[in-house]
N, C-alpha and C positions, 0 to 999 in steps of 0.2 A: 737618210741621215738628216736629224732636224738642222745642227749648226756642226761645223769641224772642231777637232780634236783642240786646233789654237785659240776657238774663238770663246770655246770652254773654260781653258786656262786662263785668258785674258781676264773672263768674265769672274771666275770663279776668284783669281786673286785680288780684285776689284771690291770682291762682295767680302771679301776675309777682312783685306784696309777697311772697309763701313762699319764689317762689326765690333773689331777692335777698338776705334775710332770712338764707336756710339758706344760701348761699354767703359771708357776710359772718360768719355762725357758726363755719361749717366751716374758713376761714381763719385764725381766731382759735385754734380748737380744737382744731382736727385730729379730731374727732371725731363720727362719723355720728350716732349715737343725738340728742347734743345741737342737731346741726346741724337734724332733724327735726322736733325737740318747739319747736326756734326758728321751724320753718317753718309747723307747725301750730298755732300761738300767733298766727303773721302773718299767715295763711290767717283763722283765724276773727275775728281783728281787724279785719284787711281789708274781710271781706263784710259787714258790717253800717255799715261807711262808706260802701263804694262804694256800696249800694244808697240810700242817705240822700241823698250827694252824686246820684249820676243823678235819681234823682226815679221816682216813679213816672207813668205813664203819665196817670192818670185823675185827679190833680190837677188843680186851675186852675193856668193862670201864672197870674201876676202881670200886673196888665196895667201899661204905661209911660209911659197916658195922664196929662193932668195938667191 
């Protein structure tokens, strides 16, 4: 297996924020250059949430007893 099943998702919602991002730009702009420096601004914004928000594997939950 090239990367795991998390590091797909992380990646993959990452890459969804850049295109939205650059399409919502490009709209605006009419303009490639800026449409991609919007997309790779939201790319790397992106992956350092998504990977916070999933969690990593080797954490405890939480447990819900009480």
């Amino acid at each position: 297996m090239l990367i795991t099943v998390r590091a797909a998702v992380i990646l993959g919602a990452a890459f969804v924020a850049a295109t939205i991002a650059a399409a919502l730009v490009f709209a605006e702009t009419n303009s490639w250059p800026t449409a991609l420096f919007a997309a790779g601004a939201a790319f790397g914004g992106a992956l350092p949430v998504a990977n916070k928000v999933i969690g990593s594997p080797d954490e405890p939950q939480p447990s819900r007893r009480r």
